[in-house]
C-alpha positions in Angstrom: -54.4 30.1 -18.2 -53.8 32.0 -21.3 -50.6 32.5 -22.9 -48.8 36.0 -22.7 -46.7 36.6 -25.8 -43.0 37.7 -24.6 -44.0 41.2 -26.8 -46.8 41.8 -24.5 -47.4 43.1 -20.9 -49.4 41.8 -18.4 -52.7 42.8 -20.0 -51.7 41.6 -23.0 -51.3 44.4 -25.0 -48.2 45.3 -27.1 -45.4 46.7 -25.6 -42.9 48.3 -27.3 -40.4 47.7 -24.3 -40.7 43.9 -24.2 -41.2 43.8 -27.7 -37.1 45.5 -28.1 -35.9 43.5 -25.4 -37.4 40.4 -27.0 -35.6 41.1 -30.2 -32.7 42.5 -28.5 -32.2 38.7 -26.7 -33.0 37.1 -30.1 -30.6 38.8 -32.2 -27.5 36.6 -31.3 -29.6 33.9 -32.3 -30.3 35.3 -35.4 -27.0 35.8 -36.0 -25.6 32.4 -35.2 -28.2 31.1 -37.6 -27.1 33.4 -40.3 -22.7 32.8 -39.5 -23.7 28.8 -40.0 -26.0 29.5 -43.3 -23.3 31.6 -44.9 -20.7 29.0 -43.7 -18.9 31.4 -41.4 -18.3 28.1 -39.4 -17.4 26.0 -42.0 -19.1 22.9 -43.3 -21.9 22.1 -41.0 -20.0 19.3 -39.9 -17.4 21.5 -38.3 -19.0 24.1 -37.3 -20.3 22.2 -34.3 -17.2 23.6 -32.1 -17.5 27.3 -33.0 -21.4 27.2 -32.4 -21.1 25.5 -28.9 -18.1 28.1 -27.9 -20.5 31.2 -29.0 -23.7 29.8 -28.0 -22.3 29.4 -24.4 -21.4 33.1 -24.5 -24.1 34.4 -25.7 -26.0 32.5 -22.8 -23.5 33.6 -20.5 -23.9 37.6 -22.2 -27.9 36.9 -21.9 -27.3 35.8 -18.1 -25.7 39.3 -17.6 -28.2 41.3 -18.7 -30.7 39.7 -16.5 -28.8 40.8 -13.4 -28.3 44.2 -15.1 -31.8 45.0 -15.2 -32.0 46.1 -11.2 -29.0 48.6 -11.2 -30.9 50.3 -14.6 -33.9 50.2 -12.7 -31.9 52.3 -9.6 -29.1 54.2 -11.6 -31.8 55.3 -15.1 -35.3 55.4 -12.9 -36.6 53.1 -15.1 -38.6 50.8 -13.2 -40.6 49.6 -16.3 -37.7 47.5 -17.3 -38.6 45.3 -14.4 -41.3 43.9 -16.8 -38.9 42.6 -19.0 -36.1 40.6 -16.3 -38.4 37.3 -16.5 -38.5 37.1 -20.3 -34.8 38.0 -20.0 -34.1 35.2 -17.4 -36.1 32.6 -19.4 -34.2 33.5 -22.7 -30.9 32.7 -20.9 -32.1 29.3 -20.0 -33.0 28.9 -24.2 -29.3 29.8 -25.2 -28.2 27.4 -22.3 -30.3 24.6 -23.5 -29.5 25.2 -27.0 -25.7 25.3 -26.0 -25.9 22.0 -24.1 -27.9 20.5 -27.3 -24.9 22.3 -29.5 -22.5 20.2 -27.2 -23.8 17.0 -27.6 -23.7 17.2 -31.2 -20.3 18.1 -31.0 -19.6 14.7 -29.1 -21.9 13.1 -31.2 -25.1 12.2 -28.7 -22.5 9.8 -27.0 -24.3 9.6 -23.7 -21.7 7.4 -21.9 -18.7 10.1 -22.9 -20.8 12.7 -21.8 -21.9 11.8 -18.6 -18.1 10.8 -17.9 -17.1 14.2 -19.3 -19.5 16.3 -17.0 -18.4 14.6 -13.4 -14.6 14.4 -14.7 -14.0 17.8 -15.9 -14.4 20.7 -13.6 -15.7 22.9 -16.2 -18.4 20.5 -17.4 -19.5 20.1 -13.6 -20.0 23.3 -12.7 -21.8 23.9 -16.6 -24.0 21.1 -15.5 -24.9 22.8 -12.1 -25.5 26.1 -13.5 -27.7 25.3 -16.3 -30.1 22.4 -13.8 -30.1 25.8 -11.6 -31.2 28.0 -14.1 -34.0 25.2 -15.0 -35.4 25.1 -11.7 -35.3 29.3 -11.7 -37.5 29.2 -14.9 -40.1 26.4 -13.8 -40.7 28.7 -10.5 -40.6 32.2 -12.8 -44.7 31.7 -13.0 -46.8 33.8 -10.9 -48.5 30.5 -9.7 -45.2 29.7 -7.8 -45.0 32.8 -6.6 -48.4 32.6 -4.4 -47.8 28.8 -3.4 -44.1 29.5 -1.9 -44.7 33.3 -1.0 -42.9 35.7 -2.0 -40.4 35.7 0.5 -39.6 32.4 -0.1 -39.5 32.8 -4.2 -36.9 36.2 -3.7 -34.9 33.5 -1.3 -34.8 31.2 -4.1 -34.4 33.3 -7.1 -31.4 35.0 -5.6 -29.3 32.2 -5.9 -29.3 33.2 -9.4 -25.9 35.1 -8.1 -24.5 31.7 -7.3 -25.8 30.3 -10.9 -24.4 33.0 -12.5 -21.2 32.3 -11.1 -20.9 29.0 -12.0 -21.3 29.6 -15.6 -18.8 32.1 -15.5 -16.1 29.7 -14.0 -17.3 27.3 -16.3 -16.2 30.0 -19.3 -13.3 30.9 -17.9 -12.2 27.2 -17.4 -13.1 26.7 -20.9 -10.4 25.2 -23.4 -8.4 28.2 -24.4 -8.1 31.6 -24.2 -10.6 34.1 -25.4 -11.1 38.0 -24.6 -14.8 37.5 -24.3 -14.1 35.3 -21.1 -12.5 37.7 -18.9 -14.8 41.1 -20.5 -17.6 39.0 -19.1 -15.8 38.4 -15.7 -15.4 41.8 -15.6 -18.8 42.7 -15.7 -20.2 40.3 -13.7 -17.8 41.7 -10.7 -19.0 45.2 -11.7 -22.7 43.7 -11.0 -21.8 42.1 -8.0 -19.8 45.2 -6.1 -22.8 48.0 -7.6 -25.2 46.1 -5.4 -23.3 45.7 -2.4 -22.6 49.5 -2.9 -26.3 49.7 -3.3 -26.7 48.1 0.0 -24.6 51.0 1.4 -26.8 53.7 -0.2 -24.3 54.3 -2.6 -25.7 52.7 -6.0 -26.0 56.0 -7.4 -23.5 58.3 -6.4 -21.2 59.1 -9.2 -18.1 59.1 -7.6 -18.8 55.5 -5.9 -20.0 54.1 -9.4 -16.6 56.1 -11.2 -14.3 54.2 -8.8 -16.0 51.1 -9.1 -15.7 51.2 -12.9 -12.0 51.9 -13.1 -11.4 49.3 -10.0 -13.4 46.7 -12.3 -11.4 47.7 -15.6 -8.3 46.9 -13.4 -9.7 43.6 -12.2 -10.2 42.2 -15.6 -6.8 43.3 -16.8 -4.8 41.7 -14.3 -7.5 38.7 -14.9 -6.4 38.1 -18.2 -2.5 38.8 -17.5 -2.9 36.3 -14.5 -5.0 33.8 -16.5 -2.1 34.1 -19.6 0.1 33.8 -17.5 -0.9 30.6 -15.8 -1.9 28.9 -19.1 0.3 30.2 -21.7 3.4 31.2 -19.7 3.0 34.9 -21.5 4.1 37.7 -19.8 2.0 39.5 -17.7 3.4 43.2 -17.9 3.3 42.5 -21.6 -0.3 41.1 -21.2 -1.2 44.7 -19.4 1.0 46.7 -21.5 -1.4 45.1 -24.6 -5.3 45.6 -22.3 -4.1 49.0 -21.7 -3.4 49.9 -25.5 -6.1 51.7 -27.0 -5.9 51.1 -30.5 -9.1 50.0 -31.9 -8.5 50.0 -35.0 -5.0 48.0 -34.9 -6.2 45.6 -31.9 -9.4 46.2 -31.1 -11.0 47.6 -27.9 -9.4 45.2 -25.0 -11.6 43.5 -22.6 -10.5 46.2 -19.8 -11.7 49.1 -21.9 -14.9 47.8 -22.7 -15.5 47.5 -19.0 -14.6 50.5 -18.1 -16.4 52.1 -20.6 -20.1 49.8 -19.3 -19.3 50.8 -15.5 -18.9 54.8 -16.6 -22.3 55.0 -18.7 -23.7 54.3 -15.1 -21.7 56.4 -13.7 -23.0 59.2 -16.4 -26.6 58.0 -15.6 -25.5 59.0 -12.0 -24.6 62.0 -13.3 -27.5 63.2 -14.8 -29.7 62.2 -12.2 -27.5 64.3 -9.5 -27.7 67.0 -11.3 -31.7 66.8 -12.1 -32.5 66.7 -9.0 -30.5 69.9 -7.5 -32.2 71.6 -10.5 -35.4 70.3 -9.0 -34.6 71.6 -6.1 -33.3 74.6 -6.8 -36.2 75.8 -9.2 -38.5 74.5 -6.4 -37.0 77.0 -3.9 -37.0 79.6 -6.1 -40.9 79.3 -6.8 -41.6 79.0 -2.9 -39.7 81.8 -2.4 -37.4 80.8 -0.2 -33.3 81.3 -0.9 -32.2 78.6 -3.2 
């Protein structure tokens, strides 16, 4: 069995798609390397806490995209991008594992601690869950597995990747503290959860489906955060709204809310587009059968 490259397809020529998606997935790696060279985390010694936090993320981000990949394939008509969800899925797993590795450091390899840590804390649990999950998605990713447990019983198995990638957002959200990037992620990961049950209802691409979905979503992670600062910090919440709903990037930012909004609407868009390319289809192909457009 020979080796295909994560830039090549599946006659092993260069592909310029997996070749950017590669590099797309790498580039938070890239950067995390660079932030702890530079010593944007401090001395290495204490820069264990910041990698761990943003490693999980960008796992978590990395996650996302995987489950993206299907409502680009609908929404754009870009079915070539299915070439690229395994390398995606597998990458996910590398930023987990490198995560868990991150962690350890940061408790020092103490085995004992960490074992207690991961059935104690509810966080740790469901992190632990998630990531042995994702490890048995990636060992049955091969086409080999595939044929032995058919393919009806590999999409069975592999769909439980919904269920994985809940559990490693619950186990951001229940992180220590309070960060914008864990309720922008919840946020989309509702968005990609609802577009494919309106799929299932033949509504994955109608615009005004995927508009309302986008500002329900942006919604959802607003009162999230409010709800979740609210609980932990005793903040409150109509402040907490009255600060997602500001948009004033260059004094605060763009909120998580906004940012959501703004991912479910370029779908939306895509929706768009397509609608309106295909009554132009039509349109110019009743005009050249001669028949009243």
């Amino acid at each position: 069995m020979r080796l295909i490259w994560p830039w090549q397809d599946r006659q092993r020529r260069f592909s310029w798609l997996k070749a950017s998606a590669f590099l797309l997935v790498l580039l938070p790696g890239i950067r995390l390397t660079y932030q702890t060279a530079t010593g944007e985390y401090g001395l290495l010694s204490m820069a264990f806490g910041g990698l761990t936090y943003w490693s999980g993320v960008w796992a978590t981000v990395v996650l996302l995209m995987a489950l993206a990949v299907t409502p680009m394939i609908v929404v754009f008509r870009w079915p070539a991008l299915i070439d690229v969800r395994r390398m995606i899925g597998v990458m996910a797993l590398v930023y987990t594992l490198a995560h868990m590795i991150l962690y350890f450091a940061l408790r020092l390899f103490n085995f004992p601690l960490i074992g207690t840590e991961m059935v104690s804390r509810l966080t740790l649990f469901v992190a632990t869950l998630s990531t042995i999950g994702l490890i048995v998605l990636a060992a049955t990713s091969l086409d080999a597995a595939i044929q032995r447990m058919g393919a009806k019983g590999w999409q069975r198995l592999h769909n439980t990747n919904y269920i994985i990638s809940a559990l490693a957002l619950l186990h951001v959200v229940l992180a220590r503290g309070t960060y914008a990037e864990q309720y922008l992620l919840c946020g989309l990961f509702v968005w990609l959860m609802l577009w494919r049950l309106l799929d299932r209802y033949k509504l994955g691409v109608d615009p005004k489906a995927l508009i309302a979905l986008a500002v329900f979503c942006c919604l959802f992670t607003a009162f999230l955060e409010a709800g979740f600062m609210w609980a932990r910090r005793g903040y409150d919440v109509i402040g907490t709204l009255h600060i997602n709903f500001m948009f004033a990037p260059a004094e605060i930012g763009i909120q998580p809310p906004w940012q959501v909004l703004a991912f479910g609407l370029v779908f939306a868009f895509g929706a768009m587009v397509r609608s309106a390319l295909r009554a132009r289809t039509a349109s110019l192909a009743a005009r050249q059968s001669g028949s009243p457009a």
